[in-house]
TIDREN-326339 format. One line per 4 residues: number of its first residue (from 1); their letters; for each residue x, y, z of N, C-alpha, C. Coordinates in nm, 2 decimals. Layout:
<nodes>
NUM) A) X:Y:Z:X:Y:Z:X:Y:Z  ...
</nodes>
This chain:
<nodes>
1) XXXX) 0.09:-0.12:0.00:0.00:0.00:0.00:0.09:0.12:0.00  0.13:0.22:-0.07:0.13:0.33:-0.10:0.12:0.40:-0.02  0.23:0.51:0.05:0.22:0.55:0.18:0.27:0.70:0.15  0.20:0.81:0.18:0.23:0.95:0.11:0.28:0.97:0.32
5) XXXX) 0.38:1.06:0.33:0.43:1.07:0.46:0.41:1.24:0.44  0.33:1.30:0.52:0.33:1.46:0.48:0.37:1.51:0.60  0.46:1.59:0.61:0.48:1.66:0.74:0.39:1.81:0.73  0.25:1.84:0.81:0.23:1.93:0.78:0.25:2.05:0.89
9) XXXX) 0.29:2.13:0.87:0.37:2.23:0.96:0.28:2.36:0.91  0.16:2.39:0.92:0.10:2.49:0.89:0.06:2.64:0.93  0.02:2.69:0.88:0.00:2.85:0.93:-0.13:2.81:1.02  -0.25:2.77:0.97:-0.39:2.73:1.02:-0.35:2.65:1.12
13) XXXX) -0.31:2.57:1.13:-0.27:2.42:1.22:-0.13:2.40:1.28  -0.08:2.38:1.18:0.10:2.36:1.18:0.11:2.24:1.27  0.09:2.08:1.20:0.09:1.99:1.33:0.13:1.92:1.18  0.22:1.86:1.26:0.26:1.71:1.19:0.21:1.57:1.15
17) XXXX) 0.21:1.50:1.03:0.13:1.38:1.03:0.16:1.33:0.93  0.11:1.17:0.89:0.16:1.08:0.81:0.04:1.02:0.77  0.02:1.07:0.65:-0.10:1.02:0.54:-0.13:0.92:0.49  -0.21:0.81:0.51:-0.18:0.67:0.45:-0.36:0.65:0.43
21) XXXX) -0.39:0.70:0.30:-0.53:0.67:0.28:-0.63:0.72:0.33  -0.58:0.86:0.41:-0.66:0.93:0.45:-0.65:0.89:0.63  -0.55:0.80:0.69:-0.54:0.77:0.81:-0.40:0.81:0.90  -0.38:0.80:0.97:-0.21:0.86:1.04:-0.19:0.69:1.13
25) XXXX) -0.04:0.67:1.12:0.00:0.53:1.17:-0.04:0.53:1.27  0.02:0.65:1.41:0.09:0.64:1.49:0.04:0.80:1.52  0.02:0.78:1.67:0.07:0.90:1.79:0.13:0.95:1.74  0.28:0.92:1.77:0.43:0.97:1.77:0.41:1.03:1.62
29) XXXX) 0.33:0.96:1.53:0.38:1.05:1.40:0.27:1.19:1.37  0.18:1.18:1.48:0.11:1.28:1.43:0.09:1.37:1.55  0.22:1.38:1.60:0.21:1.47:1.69:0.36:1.59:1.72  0.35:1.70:1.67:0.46:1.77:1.71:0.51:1.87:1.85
33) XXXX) 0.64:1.81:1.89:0.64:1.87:2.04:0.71:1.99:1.99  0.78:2.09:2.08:0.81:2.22:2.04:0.87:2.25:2.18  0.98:2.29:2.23:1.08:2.39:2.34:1.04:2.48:2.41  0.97:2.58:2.29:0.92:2.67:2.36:0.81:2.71:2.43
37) XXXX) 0.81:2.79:2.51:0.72:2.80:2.63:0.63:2.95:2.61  0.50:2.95:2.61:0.42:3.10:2.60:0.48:3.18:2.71  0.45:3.34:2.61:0.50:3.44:2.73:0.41:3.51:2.68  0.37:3.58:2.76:0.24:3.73:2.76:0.36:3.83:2.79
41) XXXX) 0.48:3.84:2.88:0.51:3.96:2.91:0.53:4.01:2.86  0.54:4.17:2.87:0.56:4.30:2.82:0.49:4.26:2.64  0.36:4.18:2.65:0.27:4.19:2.53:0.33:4.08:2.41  0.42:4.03:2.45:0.49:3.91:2.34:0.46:3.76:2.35
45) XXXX) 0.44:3.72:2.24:0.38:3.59:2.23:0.48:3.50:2.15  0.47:3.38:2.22:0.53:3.28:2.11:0.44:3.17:2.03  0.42:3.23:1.87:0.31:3.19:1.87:0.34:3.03:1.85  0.47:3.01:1.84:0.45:2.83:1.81:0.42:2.75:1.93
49) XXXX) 0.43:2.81:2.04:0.37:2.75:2.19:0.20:2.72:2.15  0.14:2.83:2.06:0.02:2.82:2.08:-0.04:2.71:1.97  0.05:2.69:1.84:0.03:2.62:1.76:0.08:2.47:1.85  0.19:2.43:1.91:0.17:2.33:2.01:0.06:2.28:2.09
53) XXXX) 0.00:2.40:2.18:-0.12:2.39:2.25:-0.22:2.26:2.15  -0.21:2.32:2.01:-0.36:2.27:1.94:-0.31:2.17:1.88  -0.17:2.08:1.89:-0.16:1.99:1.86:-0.26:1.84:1.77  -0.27:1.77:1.67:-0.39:1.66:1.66:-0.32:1.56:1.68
57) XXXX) -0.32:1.47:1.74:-0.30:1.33:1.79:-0.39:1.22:1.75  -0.32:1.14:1.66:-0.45:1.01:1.65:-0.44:0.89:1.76  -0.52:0.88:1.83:-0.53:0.72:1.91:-0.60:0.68:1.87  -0.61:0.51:1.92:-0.67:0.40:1.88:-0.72:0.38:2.01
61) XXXX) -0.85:0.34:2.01:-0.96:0.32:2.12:-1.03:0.23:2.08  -0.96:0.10:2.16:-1.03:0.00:2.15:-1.06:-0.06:1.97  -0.96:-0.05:1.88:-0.98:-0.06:1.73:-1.02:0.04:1.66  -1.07:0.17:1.76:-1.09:0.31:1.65:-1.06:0.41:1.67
65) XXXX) -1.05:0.50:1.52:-0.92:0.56:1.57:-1.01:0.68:1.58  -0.94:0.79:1.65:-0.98:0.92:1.72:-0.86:1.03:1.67  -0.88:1.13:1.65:-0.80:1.24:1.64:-0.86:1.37:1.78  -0.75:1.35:1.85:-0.78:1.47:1.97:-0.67:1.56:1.94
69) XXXX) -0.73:1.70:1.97:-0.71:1.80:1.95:-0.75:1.92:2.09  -0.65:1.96:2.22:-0.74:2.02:2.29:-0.79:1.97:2.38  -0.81:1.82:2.45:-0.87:1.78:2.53:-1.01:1.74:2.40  -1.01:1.77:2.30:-1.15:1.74:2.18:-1.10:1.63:2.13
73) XXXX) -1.21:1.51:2.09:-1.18:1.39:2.02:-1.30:1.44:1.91  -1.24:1.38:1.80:-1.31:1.39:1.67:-1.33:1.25:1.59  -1.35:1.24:1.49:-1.40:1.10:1.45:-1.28:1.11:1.29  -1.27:1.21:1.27:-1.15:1.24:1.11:-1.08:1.35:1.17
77) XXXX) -0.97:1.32:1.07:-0.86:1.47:1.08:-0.90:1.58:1.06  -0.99:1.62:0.92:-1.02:1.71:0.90:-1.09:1.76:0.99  -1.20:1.71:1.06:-1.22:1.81:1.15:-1.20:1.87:1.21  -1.10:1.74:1.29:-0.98:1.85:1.40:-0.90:1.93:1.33
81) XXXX) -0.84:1.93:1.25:-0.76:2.00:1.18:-0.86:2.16:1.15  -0.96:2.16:1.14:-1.06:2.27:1.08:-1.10:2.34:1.24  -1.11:2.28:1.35:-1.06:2.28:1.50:-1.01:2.33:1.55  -0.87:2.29:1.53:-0.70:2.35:1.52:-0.69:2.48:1.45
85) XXXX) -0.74:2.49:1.32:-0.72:2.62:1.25:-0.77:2.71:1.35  -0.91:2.69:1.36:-0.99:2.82:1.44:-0.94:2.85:1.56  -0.90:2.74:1.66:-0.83:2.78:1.77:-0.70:2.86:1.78  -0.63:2.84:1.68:-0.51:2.87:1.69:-0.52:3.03:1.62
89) XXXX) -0.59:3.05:1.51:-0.59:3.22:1.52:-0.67:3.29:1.59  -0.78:3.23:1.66:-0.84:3.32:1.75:-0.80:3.36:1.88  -0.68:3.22:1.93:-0.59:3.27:2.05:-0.48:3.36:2.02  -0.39:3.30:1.92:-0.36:3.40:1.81:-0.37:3.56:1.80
93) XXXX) -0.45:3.57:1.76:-0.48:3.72:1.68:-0.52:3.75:1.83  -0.59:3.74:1.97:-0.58:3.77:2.11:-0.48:3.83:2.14  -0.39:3.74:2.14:-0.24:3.75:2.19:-0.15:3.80:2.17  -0.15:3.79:1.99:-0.01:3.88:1.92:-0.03:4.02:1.91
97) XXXX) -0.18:4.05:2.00:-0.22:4.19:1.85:-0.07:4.30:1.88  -0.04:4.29:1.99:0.11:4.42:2.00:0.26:4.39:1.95  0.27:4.22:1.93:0.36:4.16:1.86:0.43:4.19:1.76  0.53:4.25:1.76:0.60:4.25:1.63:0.66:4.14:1.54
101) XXXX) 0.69:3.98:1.64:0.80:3.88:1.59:0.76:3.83:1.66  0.67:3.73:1.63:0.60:3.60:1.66:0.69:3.53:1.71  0.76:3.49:1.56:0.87:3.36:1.58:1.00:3.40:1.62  1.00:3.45:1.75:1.13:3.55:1.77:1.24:3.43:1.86
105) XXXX) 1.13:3.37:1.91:1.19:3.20:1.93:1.17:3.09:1.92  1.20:3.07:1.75:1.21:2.98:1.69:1.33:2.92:1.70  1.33:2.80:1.72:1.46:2.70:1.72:1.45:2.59:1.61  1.52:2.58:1.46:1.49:2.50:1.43:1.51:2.33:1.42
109) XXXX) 1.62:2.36:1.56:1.69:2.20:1.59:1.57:2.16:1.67  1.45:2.20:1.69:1.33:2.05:1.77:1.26:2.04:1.67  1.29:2.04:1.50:1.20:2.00:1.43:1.28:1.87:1.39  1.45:1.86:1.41:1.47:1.75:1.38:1.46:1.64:1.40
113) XXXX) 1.50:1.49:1.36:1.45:1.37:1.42:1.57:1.33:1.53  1.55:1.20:1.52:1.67:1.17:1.64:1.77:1.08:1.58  1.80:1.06:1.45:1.91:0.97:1.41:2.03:1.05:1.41  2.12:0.99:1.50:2.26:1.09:1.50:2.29:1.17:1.35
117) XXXX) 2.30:1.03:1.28:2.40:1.01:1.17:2.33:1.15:1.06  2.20:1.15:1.04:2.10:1.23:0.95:2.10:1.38:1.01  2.11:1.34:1.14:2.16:1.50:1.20:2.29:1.56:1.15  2.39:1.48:1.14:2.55:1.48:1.12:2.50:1.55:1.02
121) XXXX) 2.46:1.49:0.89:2.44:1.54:0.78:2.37:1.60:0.77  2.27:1.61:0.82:2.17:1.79:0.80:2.28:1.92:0.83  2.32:1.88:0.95:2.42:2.01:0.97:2.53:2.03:0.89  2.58:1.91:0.80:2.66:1.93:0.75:2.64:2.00:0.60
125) XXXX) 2.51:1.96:0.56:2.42:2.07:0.43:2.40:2.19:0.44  2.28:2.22:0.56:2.24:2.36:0.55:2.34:2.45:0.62  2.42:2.38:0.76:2.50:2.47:0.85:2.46:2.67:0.87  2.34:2.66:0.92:2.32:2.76:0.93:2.27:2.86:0.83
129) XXXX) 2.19:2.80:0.71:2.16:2.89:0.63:1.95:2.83:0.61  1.93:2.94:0.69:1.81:2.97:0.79:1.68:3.00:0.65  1.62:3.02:0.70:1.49:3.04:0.55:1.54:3.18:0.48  1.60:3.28:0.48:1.66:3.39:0.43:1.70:3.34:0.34
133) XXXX) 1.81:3.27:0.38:1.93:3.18:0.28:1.85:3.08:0.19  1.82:3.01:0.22:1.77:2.88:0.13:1.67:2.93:0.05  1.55:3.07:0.06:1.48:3.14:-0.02:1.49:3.20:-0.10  1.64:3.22:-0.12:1.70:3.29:-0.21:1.72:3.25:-0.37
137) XXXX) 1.71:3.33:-0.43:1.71:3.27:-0.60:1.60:3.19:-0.64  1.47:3.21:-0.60:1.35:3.14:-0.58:1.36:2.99:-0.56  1.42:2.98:-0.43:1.46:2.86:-0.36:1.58:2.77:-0.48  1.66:2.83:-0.54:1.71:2.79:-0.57:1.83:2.70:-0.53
141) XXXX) 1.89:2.79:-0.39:1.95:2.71:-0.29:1.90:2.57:-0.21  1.74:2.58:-0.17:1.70:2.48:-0.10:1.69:2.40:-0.20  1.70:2.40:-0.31:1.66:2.24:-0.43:1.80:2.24:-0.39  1.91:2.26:-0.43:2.04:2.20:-0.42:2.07:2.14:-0.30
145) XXXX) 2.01:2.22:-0.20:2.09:2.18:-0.05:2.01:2.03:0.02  1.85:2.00:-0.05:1.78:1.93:-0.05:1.86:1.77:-0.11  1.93:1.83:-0.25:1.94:1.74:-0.32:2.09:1.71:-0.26  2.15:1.77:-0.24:2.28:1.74:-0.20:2.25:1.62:-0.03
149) XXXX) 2.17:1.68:0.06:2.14:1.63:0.16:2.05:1.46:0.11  2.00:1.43:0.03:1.93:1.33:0.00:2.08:1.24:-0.05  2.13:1.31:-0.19:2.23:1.16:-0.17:2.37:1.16:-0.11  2.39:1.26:0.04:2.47:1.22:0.15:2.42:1.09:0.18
153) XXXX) 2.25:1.07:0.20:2.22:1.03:0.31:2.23:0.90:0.21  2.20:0.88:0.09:2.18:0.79:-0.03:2.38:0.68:-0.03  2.47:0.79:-0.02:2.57:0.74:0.01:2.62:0.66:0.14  2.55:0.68:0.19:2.61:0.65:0.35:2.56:0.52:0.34
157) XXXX) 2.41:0.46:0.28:2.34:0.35:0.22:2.39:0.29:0.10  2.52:0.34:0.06:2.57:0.26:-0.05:2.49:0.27:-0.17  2.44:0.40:-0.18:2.33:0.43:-0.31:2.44:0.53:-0.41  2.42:0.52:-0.51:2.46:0.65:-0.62:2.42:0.77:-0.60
161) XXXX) 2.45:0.92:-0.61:2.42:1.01:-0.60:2.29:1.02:-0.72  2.16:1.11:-0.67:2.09:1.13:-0.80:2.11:1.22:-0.85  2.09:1.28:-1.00:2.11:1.35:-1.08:1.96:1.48:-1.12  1.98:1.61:-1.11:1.79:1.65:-1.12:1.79:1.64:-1.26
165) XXXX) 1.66:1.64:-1.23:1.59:1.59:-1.40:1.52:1.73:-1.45  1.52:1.81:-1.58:1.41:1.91:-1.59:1.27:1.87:-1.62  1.29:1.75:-1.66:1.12:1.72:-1.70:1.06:1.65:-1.55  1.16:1.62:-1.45:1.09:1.59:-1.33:1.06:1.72:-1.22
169) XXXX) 1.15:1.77:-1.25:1.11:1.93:-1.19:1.06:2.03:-1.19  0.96:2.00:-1.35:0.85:2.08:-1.38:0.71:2.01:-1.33  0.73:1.87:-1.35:0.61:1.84:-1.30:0.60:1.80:-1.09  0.70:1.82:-1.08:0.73:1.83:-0.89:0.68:2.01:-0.90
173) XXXX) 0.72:2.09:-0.95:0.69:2.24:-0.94:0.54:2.25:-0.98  0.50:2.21:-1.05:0.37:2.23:-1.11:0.27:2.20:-1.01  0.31:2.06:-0.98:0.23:2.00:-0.83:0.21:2.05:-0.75  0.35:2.13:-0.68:0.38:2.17:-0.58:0.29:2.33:-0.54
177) XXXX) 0.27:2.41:-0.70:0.18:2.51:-0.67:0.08:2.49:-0.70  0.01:2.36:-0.77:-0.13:2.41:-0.73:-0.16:2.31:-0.60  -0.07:2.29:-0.52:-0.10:2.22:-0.40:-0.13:2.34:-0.30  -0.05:2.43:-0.33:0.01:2.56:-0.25:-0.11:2.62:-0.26
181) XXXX) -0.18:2.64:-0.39:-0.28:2.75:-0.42:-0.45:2.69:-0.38  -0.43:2.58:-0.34:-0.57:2.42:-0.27:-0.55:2.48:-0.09  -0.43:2.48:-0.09:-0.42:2.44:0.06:-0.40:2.30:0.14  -0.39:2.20:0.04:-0.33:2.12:0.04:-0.27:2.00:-0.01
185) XXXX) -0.21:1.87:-0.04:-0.15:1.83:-0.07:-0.27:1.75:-0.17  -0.24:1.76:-0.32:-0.37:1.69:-0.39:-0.31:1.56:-0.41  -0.41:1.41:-0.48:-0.38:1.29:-0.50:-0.25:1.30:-0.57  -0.16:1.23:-0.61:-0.04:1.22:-0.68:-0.05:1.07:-0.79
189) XXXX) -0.19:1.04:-0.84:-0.20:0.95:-0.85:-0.18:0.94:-1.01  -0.14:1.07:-1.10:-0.10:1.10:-1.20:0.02:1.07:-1.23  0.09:1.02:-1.12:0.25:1.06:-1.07:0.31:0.92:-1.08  0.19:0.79:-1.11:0.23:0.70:-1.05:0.33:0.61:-1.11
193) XXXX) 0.39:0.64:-1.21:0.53:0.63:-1.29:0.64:0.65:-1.19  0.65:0.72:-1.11:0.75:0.82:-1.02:0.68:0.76:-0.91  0.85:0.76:-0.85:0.84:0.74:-0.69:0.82:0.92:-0.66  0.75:0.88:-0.52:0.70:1.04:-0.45:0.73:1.06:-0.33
197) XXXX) 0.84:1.16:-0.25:0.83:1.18:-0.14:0.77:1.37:-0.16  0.70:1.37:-0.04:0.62:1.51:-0.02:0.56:1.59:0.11  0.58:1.69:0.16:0.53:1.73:0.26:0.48:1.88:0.26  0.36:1.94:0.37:0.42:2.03:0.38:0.46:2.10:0.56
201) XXXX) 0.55:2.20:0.53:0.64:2.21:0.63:0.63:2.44:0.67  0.62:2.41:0.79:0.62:2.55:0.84:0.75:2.59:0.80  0.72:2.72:0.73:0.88:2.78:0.64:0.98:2.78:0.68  0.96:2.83:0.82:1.09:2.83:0.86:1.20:2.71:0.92
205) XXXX) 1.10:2.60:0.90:1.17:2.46:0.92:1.19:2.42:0.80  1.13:2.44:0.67:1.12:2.35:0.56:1.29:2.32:0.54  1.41:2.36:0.59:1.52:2.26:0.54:1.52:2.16:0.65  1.42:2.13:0.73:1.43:1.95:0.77:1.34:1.86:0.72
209) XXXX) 1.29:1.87:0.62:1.21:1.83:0.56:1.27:1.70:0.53  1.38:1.67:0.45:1.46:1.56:0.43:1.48:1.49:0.54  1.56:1.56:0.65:1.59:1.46:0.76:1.50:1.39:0.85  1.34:1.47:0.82:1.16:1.43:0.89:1.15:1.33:0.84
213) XXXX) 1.16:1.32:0.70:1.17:1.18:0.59:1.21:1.05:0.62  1.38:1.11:0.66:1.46:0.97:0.70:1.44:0.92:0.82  1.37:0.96:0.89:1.34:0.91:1.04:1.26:0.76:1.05  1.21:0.75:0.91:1.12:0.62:0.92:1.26:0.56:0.87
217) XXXX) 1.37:0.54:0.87:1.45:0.45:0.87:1.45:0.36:1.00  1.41:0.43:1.14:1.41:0.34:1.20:1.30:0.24:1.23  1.19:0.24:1.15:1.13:0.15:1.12:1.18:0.04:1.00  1.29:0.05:0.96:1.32:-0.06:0.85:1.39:-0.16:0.92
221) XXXX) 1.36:-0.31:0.84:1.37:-0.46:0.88:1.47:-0.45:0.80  1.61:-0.47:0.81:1.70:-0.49:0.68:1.72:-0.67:0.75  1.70:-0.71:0.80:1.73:-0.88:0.82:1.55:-0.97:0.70  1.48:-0.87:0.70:1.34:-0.92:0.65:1.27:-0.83:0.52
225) XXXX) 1.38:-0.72:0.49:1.41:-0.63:0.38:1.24:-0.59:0.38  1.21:-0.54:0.52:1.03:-0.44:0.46:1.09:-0.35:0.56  0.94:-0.24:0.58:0.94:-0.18:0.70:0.84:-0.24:0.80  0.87:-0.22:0.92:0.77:-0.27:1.03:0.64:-0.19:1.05
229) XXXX) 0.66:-0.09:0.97:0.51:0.01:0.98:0.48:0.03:0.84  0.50:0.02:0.74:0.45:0.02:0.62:0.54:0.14:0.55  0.61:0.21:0.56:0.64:0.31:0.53:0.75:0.35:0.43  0.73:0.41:0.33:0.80:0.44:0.20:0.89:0.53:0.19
233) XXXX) 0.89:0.66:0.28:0.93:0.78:0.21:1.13:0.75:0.25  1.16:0.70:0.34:1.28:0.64:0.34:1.37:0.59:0.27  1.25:0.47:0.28:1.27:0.36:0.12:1.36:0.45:0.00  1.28:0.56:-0.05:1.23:0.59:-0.19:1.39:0.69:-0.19
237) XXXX) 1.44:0.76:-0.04:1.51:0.86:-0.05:1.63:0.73:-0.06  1.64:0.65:-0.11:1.77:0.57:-0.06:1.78:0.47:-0.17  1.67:0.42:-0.23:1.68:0.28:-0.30:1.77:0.35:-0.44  1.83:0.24:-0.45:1.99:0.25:-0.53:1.96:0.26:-0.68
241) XXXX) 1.84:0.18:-0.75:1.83:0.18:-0.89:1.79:0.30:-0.92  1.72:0.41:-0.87:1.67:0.58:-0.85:1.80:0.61:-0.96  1.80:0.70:-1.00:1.91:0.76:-1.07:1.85:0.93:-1.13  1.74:0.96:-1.09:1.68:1.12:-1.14:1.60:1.17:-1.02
245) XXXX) 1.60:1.30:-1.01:1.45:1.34:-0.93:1.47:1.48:-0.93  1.31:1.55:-0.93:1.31:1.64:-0.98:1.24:1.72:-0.85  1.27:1.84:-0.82:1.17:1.89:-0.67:1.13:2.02:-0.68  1.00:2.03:-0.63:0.96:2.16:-0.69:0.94:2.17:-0.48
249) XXXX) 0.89:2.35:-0.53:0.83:2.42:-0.34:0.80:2.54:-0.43  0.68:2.53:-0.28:0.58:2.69:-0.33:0.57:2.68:-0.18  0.55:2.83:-0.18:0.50:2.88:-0.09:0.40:2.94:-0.03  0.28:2.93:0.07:0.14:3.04:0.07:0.14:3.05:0.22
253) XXXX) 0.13:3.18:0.28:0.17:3.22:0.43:0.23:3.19:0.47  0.24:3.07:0.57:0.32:3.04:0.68:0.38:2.90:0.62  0.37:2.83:0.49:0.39:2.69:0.45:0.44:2.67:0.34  0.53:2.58:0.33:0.59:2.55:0.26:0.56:2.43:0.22
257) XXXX) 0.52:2.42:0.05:0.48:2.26:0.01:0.55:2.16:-0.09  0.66:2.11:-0.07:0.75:2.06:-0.08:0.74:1.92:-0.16  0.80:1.86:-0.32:0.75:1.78:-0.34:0.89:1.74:-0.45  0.90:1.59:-0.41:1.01:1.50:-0.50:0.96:1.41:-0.57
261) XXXX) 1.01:1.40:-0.72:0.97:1.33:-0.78:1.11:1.23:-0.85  1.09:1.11:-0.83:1.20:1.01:-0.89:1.17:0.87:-1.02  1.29:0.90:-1.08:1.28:0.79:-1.13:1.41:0.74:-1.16  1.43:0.60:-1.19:1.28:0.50:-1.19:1.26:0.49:-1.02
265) XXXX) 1.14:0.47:-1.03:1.09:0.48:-0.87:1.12:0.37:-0.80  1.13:0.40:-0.66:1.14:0.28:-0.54:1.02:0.21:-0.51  1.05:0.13:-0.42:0.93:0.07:-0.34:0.91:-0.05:-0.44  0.95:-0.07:-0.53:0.92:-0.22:-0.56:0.90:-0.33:-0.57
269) XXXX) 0.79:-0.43:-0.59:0.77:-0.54:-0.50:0.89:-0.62:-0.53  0.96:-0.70:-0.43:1.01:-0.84:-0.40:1.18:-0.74:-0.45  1.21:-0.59:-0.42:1.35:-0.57:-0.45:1.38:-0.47:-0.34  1.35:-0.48:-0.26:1.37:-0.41:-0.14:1.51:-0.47:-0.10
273) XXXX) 1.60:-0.57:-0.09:1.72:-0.64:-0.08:1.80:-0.57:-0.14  1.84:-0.55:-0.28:1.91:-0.50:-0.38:1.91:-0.41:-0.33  1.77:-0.28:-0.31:1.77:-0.14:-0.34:1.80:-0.07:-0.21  1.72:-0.16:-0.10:1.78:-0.07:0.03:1.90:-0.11:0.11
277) XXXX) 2.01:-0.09:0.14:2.13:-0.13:0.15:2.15:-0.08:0.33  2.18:-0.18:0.42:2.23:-0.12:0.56:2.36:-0.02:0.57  2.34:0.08:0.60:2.42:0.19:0.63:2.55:0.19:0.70  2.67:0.23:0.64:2.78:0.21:0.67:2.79:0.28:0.83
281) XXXX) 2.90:0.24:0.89:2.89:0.22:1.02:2.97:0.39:1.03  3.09:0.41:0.96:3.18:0.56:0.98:3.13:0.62:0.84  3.05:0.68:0.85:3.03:0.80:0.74:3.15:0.95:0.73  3.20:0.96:0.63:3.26:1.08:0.57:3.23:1.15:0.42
285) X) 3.21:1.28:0.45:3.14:1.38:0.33:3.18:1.28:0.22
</nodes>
């Protein structure tokens, strides 16, 4: 089953989650924690404390699943998520009205995951070049630093570097704004020639986008060559026969919508052996 992994970091919402037919795996993946702590003093807000506050969480109750939001259980995401929006600019727009800089403490190291090694190499890609930087040359920077960061992580797996493609990067760009211009992430089911990884991601985080990705590494079986939770976007950033991919981003308020397209695609049945390779033990650039 076909597993779209979206990190959604939104302006309305901004909460994290993993899309699988319209359902989320896992708690842990549909729930974003955050460092910072709300302040009222002298009239300043942090508004990403408040977007924490509204967090959506799916549990399972008893075989059904629930999205709580708030102390609220709902029966679908959307709800909550339509929940989340309203809560969060009504507390919001309360709070900030004397605010100059919302995100004045923003940290983007608690958007990262926890694999050492993917950290090593995040920092060793972006090192400090914050949404200013990577926005630059209409994201020209973040496609490279994206792509450079995917096959560090591709080498370290004993994969080939990929190469961008222009006819995959018009159709990842094309996607990516009228995804932008929806509000959210449409079927990719036109796409299905190409492998897909996709998210979208609050701007000022969007260069961990890649390393949110590789985190379902630690759900991979390399003794039984699947994953233990079903999950692809890993797989797809790593499997070895890959040799193109193309990546478009747009941008609408507070979000960034982020989308890779590869070929020839991963995830193929009965070659998960070949394509996903256990990761070398001493990685160097």
């Amino acid at each position: 089953m076909d597993l779209i992994f979206i990190i959604l970091i939104y302006f309305s919402s901004i909460i994290l989650f993993i899309k699988t037919n319209n359902t989320l795996p896992s708690k842990e993946a549909a729930s974003v924690y955050y460092n910072n702590k709300l302040s009222n003093q002298h009239n300043n807000i942090n508004k990403l404390s408040i977007i924490s506050q509204y967090r959506i969480s799916k549990i399972n109750l008893q075989g059904t699943y629930l999205y709580k939001c708030n102390g609220r259980y709902f029966d679908n995401f959307y709800d909550a998520y339509k929940y989340a929006q309203f809560m969060i600019e009504k507390t919001y727009n309360i709070a900030s009205s004397n605010n100059n800089n919302p995100f004045e403490d923003f940290n983007v190291q608690s958007y990262l995951g926890t694999n050492a090694k993917s950290i090593y190499i995040w920092r060793m890609v972006w090192n400090g070049c914050d949404y200013k930087c990577f926005s630059s040359q209409n994201y020209k920077i973040f496609r490279l630093n994206i792509l450079k960061e995917i096959n560090l992580l591709r080498k370290y797996h004993y994969s080939y570097p990929l190469l961008l493609n222009n006819k995959l990067e018009k159709l990842a760009q094309k996607y990516a704004e009228k995804s932008a211009k929806v509000g959210k992430l449409l079927p990719l089911s036109i796409f299905y020639t190409y492998g897909q990884t996709m998210g979208i991601m609050f701007y000022l985080a969007g260069n961990t986008i890649v390393n949110r990705w590789y985190q379902e590494s630690k759900y991979y079986d390399y003794k039984n060559h699947r994953s233990s939770k079903g999950l692809k976007m890993f797989t797809q950033l790593v499997w070895r026969r890959t040799k193109f991919i193309g990546i478009g981003v747009a941008k609408t308020n507070y979000a960034l919508y982020i989308v890779c397209l590869f070929h020839p695609k991963g995830n193929v049945k009965n070659k998960f052996k070949e394509n996903v390779i256990k990761p070398i033990r001493i990685f160097h650039e």
